[in-house]
C-alpha positions in Angstrom: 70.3 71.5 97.0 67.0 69.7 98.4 65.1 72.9 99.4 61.6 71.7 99.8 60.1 71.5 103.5 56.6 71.0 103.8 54.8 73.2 105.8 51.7 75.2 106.3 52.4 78.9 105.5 51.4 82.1 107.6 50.3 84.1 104.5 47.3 85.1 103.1 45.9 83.0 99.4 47.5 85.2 97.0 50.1 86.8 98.8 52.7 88.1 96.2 55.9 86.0 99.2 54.1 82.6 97.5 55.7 83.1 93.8 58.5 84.4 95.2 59.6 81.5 97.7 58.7 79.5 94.8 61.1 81.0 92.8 64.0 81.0 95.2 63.4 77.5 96.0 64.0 76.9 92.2 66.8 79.1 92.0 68.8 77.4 94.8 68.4 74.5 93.1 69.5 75.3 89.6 72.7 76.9 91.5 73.2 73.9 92.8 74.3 75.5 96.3 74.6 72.7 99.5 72.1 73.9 102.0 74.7 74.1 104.7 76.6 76.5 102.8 73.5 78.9 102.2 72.4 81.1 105.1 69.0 82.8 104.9 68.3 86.2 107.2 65.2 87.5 108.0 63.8 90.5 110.4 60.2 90.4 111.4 57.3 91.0 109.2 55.8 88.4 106.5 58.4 88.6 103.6 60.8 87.7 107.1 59.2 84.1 107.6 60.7 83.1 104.0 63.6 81.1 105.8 61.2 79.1 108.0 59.9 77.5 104.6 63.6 76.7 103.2 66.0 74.0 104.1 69.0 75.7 105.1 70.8 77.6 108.0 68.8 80.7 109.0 68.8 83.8 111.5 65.6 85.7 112.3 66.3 88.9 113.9 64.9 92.3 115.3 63.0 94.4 113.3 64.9 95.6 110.5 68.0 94.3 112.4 69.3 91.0 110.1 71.4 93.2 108.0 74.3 93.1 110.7 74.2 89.7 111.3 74.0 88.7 107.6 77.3 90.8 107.4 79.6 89.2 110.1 78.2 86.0 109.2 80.3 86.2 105.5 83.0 88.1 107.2 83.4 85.1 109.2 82.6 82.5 106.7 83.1 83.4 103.3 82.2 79.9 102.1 78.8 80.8 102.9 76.0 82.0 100.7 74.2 84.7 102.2 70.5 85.8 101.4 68.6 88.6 103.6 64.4 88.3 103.1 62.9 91.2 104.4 59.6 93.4 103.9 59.6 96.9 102.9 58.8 98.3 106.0 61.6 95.8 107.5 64.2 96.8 105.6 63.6 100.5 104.3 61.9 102.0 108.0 63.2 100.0 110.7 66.5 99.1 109.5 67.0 102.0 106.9 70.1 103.2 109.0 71.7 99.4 108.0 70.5 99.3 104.9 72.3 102.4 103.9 75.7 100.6 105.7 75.5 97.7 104.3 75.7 99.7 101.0 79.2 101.0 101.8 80.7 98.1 103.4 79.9 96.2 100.5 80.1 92.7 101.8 79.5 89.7 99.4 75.5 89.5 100.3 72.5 89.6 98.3 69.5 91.4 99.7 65.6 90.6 98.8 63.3 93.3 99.9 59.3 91.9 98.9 58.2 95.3 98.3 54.5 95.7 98.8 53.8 98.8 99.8 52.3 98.2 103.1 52.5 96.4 106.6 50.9 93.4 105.7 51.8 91.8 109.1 50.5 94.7 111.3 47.0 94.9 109.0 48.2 97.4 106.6 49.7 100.4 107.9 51.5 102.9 105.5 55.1 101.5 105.1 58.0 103.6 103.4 57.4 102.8 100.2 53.6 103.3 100.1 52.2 106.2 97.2 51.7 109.8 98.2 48.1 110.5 99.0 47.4 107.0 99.0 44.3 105.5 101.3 45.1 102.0 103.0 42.6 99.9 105.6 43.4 101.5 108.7 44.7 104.7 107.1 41.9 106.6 106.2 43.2 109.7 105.3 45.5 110.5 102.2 49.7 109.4 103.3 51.3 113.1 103.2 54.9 111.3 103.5 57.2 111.4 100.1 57.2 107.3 99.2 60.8 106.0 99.5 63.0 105.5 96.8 65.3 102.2 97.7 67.0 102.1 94.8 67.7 105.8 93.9 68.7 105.5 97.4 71.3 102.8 96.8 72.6 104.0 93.8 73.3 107.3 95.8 74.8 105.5 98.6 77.4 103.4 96.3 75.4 99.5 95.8 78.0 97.7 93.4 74.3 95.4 92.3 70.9 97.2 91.8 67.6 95.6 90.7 64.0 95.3 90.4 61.6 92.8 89.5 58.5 91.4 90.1 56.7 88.5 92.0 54.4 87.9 88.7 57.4 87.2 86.4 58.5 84.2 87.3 61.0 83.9 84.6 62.2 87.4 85.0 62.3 86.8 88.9 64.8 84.0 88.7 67.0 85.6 86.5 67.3 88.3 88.7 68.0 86.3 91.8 70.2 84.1 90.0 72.2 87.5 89.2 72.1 89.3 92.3 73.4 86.2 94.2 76.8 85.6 91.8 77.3 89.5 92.2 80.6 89.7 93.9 79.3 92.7 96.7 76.6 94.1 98.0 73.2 93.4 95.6 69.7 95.1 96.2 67.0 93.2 94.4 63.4 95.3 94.8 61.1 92.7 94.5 57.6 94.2 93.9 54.5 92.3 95.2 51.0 92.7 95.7 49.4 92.3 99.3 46.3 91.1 98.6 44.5 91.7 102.2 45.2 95.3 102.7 46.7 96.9 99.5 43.9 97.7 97.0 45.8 99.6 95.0 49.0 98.6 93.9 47.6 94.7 92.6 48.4 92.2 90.9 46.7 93.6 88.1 47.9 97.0 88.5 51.4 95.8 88.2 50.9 93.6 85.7 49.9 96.6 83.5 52.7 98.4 84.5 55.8 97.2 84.6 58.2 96.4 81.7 61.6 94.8 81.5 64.3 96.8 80.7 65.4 97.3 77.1 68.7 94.9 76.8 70.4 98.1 75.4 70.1 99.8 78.7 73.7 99.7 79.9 74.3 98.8 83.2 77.9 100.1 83.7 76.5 103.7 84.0 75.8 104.8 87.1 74.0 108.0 86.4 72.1 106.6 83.7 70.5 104.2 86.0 69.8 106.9 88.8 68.5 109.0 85.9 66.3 105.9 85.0 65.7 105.5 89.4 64.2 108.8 89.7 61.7 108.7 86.2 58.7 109.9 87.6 56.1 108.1 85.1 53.4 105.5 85.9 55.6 102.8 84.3 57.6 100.7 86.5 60.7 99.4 85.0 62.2 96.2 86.0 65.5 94.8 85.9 69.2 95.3 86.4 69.9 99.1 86.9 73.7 98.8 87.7 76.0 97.0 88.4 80.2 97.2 88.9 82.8 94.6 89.7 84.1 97.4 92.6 86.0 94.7 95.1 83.9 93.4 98.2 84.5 94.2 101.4 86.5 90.9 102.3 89.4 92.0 99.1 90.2 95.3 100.3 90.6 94.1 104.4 93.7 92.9 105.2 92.7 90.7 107.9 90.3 88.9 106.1 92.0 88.7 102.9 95.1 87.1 104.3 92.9 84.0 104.7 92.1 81.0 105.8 88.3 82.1 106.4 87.7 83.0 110.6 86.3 80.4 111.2 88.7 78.1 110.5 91.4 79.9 112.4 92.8 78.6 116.0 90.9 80.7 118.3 93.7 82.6 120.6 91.8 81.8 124.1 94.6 83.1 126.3 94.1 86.2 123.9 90.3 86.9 124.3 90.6 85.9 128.0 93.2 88.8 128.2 91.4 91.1 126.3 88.0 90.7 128.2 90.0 90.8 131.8 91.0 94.6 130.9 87.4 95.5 131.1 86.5 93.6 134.4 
């Protein structure tokens, strides 16, 4: 897959989305995936412009809002390869409500959230997943809210794929792409970042000194050892896969969409559709 387009980028030098469209560029290629049969989603924010720097299909959304579409896009096409970019604040605020659905459907997508703790796009307002009593640019008073847990949060609404990594590993990035897009299901990948403009806290620096990669013995067929391991509350980060099961996806266990061929290579009943949408005039 040729995935390299060459344009000037919206983000600011040293923005955490740099290594990680980097990395996915890299990953699509090792896959080996055609880049019509990969179809990148995005909301708004600056982890959302991803797709603009990628050769392949994309849809850019509402606010929070590209879950859905991602969703009946593989419904429809199940050929397709189906990545969602968002932000934090994109996916976790705005679109919490669908993030939470798109848990229990469990349709055969793979979600990237670049987790940076803030609105970068909006100049650094407090975002979901911001620290308690944390002080930002234009918040100049300690953030009273409880931070967000996304994947305690999954793993209590049923994700089949959990994960977290980190834009400064490279290496350990990759795999966990590479892993979270052959999961057959829903997969969450966390993908921690700095925000270099308007985050002074959680840098690159700071993560650098704490995170660290799962131990290999950490087994990621139980599910309440990796909620357990979710809800730690330590200044260490870990990173990597928290859980994952081979539960079916939503396109097994629906008997429309099982039966196959994929929608859209079905005839399209006309006389049908036209009946249907004549009841309602």
């Amino acid at each position: 897959m040729s995935t390299y387009i060459k344009h000037e980028t919206a983000w600011c030098p040293g923005c955490g989305n740099f290594m990680i469209l980097d990395t996915l560029k890299s990953v699509l290629e090792d896959l080996d995936l055609p880049n019509d049969q990969v179809l990148l989603a995005a909301g708004i924010g600056q982890a959302a412009k991803t797709p603009q720097y990628l050769n392949a299909n994309s849809f850019c959304g509402l606010h929070g809002r590209s879950l859905p579409a991602a969703q009946a896009a593989k419904m429809a096409n199940d050929d397709l390869t189906v990545i969602i970019d968002t932000g934090d604040g994109d996916s976790y605020g705005e679109g919490g409500n669908h993030f939470l659905h798109a848990i229990r459907r469990n349709v055969d997508i793979t979600h990237f959230v670049h987790d940076n703790r803030i609105y970068g796009l909006t100049k650094g307002q407090i975002s979901p997943t911001t620290d308690a009593c944390t002080e930002h640019s234009v918040n100049k008073v300690c953030n009273l809210n409880t931070p967000f847990n996304p994947l305690a949060i999954a793993l209590s609404a049923g994700a089949t794929f959990v994960a977290r990594s980190f834009s400064g590993n490279k290496e350990h990035l990759a795999e966990m792409m590479k892993r979270a897009i052959r999961h057959k299901g829903y997969a969450l990948l966390d993908i921690l970042q700095p925000c270099v403009s308007f985050n002074k806290v959680n840098t690159f620096k700071y993560y650098k000194e704490h995170v660290d990669i799962l131990d290999e013995n950490h087994p990621t067929d139980d599910h309440m050892a990796a909620l357990e391991l979710a809800l730690t509350n330590s200044d260490r980060i870990p990173i990597g896969v928290f859980y994952e099961n081979n539960h079916p996806a939503f396109a097994e266990t629906h008997s429309v969409l099982s039966a196959g061929p994929a929608l859209v290579d079905r005839e399209t009943d006309l006389e049908g559709i036209t009946a249907l949408m004549n009841a309602f005039v």
